[in-house]
C-alpha positions in Angstrom: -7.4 15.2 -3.6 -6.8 12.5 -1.5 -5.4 8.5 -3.2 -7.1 5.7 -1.0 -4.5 3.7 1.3 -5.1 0.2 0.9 -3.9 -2.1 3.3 -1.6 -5.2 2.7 -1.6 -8.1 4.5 1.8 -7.4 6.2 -0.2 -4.7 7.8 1.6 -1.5 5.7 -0.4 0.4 3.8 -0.3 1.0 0.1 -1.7 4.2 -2.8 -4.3 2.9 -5.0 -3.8 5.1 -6.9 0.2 5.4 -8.5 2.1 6.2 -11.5 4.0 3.4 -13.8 7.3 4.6 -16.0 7.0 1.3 -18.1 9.0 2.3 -21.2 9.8 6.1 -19.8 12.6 7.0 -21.7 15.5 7.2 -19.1 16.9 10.3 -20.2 13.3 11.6 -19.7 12.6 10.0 -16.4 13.4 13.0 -13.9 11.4 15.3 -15.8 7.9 13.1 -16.4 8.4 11.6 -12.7 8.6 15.1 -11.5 5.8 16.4 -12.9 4.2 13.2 -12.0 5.0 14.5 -8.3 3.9 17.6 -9.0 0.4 16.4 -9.9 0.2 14.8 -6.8 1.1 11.1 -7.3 2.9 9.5 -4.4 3.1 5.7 -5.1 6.0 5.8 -8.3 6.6 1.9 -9.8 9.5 1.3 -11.4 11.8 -1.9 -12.1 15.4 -2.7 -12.9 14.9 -3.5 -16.5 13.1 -0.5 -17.1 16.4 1.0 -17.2 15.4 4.5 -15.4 15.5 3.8 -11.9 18.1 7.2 -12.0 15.6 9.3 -13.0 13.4 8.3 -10.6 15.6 9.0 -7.9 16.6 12.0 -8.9 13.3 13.0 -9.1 12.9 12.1 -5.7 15.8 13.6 -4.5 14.5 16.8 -6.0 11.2 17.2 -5.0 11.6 17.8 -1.4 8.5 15.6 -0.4 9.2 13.8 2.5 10.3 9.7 2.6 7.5 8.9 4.5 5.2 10.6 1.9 6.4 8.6 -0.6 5.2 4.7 -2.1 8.2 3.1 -4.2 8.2 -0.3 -6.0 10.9 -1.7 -7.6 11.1 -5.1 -9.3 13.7 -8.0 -9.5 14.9 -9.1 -12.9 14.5 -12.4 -14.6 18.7 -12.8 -15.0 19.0 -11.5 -11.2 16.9 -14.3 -9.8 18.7 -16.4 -7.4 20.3 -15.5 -3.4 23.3 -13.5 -4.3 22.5 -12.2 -7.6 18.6 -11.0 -5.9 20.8 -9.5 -2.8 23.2 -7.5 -5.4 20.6 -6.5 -7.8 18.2 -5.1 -4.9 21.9 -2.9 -3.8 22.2 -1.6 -7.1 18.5 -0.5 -7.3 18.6 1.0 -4.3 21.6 2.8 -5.3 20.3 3.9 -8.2 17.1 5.1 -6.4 19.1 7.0 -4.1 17.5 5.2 -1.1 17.9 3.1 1.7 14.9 1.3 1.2 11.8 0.5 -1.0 8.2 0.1 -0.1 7.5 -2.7 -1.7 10.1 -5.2 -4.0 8.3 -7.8 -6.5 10.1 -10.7 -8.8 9.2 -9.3 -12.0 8.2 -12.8 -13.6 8.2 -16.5 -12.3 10.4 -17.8 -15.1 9.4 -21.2 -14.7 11.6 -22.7 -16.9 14.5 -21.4 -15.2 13.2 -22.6 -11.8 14.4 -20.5 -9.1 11.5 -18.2 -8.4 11.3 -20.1 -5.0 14.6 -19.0 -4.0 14.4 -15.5 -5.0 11.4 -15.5 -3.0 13.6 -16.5 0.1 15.9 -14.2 -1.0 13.0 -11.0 -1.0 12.2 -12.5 2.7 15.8 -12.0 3.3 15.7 -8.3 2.1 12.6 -7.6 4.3 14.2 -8.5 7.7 17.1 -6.5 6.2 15.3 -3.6 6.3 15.6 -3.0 2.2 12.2 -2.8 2.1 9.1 -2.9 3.9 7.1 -5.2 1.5 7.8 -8.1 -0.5 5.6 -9.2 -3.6 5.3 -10.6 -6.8 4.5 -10.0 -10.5 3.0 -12.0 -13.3 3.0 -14.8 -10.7 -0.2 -17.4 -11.7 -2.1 -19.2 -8.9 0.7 -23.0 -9.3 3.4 -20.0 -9.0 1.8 -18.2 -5.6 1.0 -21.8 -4.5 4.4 -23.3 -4.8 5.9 -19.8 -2.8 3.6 -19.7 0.1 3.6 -23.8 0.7 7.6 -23.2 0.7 8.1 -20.5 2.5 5.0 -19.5 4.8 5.0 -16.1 3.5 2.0 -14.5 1.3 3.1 -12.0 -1.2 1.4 -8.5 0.1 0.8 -8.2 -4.1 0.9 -10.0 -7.3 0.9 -7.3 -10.0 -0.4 -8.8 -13.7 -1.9 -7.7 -16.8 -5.4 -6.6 -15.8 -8.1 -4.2 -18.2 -11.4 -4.8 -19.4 -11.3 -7.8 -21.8 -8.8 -9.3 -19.4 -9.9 -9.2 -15.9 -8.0 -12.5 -14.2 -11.2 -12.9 -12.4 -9.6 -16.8 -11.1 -6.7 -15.4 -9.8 -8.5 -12.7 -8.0 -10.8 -15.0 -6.1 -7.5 -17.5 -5.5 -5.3 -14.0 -4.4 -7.7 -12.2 -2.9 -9.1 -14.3 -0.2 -5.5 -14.8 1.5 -5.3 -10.6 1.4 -2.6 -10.9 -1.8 -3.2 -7.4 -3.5 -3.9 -7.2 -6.8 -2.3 -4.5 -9.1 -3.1 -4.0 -12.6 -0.3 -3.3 -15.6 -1.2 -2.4 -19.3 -4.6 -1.4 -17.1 -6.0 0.5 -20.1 -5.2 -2.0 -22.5 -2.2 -0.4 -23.9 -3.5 0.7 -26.7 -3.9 -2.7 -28.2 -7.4 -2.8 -28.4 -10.1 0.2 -29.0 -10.9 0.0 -25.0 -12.1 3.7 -25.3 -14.6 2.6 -28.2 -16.5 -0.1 -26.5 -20.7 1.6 -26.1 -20.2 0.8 -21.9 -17.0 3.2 -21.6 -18.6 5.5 -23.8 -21.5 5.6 -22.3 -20.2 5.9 -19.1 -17.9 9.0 -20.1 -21.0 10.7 -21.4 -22.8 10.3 -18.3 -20.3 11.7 -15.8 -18.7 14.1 -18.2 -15.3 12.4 -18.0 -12.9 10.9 -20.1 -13.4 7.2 -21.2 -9.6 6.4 -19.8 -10.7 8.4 -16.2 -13.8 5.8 -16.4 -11.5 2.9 -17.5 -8.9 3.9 -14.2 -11.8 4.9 -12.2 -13.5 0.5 -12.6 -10.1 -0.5 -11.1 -10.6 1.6 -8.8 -14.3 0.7 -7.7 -13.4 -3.1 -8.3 -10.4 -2.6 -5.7 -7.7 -3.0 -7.7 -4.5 -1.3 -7.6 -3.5 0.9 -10.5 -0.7 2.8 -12.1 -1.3 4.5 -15.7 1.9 5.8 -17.3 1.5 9.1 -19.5 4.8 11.5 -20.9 2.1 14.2 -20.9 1.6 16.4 -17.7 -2.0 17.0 -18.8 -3.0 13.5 -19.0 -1.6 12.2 -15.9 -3.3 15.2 -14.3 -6.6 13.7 -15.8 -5.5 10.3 -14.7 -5.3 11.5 -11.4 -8.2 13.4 -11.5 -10.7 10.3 -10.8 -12.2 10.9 -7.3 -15.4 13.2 -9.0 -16.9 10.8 -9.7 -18.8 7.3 -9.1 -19.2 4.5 -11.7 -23.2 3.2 -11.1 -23.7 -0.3 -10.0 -24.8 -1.4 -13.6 -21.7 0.7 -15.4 -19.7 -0.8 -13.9 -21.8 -4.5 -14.4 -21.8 -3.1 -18.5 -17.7 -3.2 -17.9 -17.3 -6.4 -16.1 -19.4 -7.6 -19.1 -16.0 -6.9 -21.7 -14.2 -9.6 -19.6 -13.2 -11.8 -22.8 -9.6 -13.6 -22.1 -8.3 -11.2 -24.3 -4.2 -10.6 -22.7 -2.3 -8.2 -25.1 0.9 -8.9 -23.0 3.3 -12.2 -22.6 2.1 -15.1 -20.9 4.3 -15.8 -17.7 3.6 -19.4 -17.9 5.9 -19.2 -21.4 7.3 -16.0 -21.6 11.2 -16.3 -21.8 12.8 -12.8 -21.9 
């Protein structure tokens, strides 16, 4: 089974397909990532606040797949944002992963109110030309956030990851992100369990009429809509069926009866407020 390569606008190339540890227990990290691995899952996103960047890289270390084989995202932390403290923190995760280097490294939120996403975005160009990693990024960044970064620093983020399902589809940003080849990947992409997703009649419906699961049809809409998406699971058998979404093709009007559940709804924090 072969993930789609998609490419970013620093001309590397990225999994659509990948697998988040968002709230992976650390202590549980090496065995889900490895199984995660085992599946068949090459693009692992992680972050430093997660707290089980270890586990990750001992799961890594174990596996035996090759470097080059491998897709690994790390984030930057609201308290690390700055030059030194972005240089250090981006050390330590890399220590932590076992690596010399990431594929891609993202500010985990803009953090307005502290005001220094501008210089941890130097800092992340920095990194880059280090050789720390290969692509630089952003997360829960809104269009004044991307804005403010590229006018300042002539560099476009390769990706903006944010909250993205269904009844929340940041269709604005898209078309502001999209059009200057920023990459958008989708967290919480099946709702997180906040809403009943898996009830609405057009994932249903959809599910019934390709024999699948309503979260493979959910994955497999971010998918046909070109986003890039990670769904965490602790259990091997569902992130065998999360992975198992190439069958299949959603019909022009499924996935029209999906884009039609678009209703504002976020279930996360919003980055223009959120202080953590």
């Amino acid at each position: 089974m072969t993930v789609p390569l998609l490419t970013l606008n620093d001309g590397h190339s990225i999994p659509q397909l990948g697998f988040g540890v968002f709230k992976v227990d650390p202590d549980e990290t090496e065995r889900i990532v490895t199984d995660a691995l085992e599946v068949g899952y090459r693009h692992i996103d992680t972050a430093a606040v997660y707290g089980n960047e270890l586990g990750v890289g001992r799961a890594i270390a174990a596996s035996g797949i090759p470097r080059e084989e491998l897709f690994v995202t790390t984030k930057l932390w609201n308290s690390d944002q700055g030059t030194q403290s972005a240089v250090d923190a981006m050390d330590l995760s890399l220590e932590k992963l076992g690596l010399d280097h990431v594929d891609l490294y993202l500010i985990h939120w803009p953090r307005p109110d502290l005001g220094r996403y501008v210089e941890s975005w130097l800092t992340l160009e920095q990194l880059r030309a280090d050789g720390k990693t290969r692509s630089i990024g952003v997360s829960n960044f809104h269009r004044p956030h991307l804005e403010r970064i590229i006018a300042e620093s002539g560099t476009v983020p390769a990706v903006d990851q944010v909250e993205l399902h269904p009844a929340f589809q940041q269709r604005e940003l898209r078309a502001f992100s999209e059009p200057l080849g920023i990459r958008t990947e989708a967290w919480g992409p099946l709702g997180q369990g906040k809403y009943d997703l898996f009830g609405e009649q057009a994932v249903q419906n959809a599910a019934a009429a390709h024999g699948v699961s309503p979260a493979q049809v959910v994955i497999r809409w971010h998918l046909q809509r070109g986003i890039i998406v990670f769904p965490k699971s602790n259990s091997r058998e569902r992130m065998a069926a999360n992975f198992d979404v190439f069958g299949f093709e959603l019909t022009d009007p499924e996935l029209a009866a999906i884009d039609a559940l678009d209703r504002g709804q976020r279930v996360g924090a919003d980055p223009d407020t959120a202080t953590f």
